[in-house]
C-alpha positions in Angstrom: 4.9 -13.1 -0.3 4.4 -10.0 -2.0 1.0 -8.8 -3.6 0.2 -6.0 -5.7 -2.7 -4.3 -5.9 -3.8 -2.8 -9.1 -6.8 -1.3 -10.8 -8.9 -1.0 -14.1 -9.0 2.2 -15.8 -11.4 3.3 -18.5 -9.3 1.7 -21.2 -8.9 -1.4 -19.5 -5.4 -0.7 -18.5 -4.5 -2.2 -15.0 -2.7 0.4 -12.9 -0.4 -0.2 -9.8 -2.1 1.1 -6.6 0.3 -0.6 -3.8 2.5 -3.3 -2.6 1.1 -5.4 0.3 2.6 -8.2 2.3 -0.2 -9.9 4.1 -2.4 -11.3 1.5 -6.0 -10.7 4.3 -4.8 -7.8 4.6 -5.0 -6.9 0.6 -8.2 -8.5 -0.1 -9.8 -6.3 2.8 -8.4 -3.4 0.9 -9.1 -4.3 -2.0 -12.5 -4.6 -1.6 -12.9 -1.8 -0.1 -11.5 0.1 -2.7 -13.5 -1.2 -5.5 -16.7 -0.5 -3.7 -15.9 2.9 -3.3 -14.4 3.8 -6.7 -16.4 1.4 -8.2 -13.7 0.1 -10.5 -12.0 -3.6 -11.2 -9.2 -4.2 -8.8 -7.2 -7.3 -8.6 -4.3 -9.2 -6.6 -1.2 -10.3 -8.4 1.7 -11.8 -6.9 5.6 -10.8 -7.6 6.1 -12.7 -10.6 2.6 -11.6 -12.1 0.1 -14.3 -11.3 -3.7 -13.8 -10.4 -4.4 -14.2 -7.0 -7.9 -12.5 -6.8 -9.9 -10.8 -8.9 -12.6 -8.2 -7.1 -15.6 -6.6 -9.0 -17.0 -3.7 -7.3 
């Protein structure tokens, strides 16, 4: 299974960070990411359904 990563922008615009194929693996980053940046991030799969949503 594929999973994309994406972020919220100012706007509330989700933008593509990354493709990931180990769905741990993209949470971990994930929240990682939002805690430094401090933005929205969530997990969509290939066809464009909500896996996780992360708030920093």
């Amino acid at each position: 299974m594929k999973i994309i990563l994406e972020w919220e922008d100012q706007f509330s615009h989700w933008k593509r960070y990354t493709l990931m194929n180990h769905q741990p693996s993209a949470v971990r980053s994930a929240k990682r990411r939002a805690t430094s940046t401090g933005k929205r991030h969530r997990l969509v799969d290939e066809s464009g359904r909500l896996l996780d949503l992360i708030d920093p």
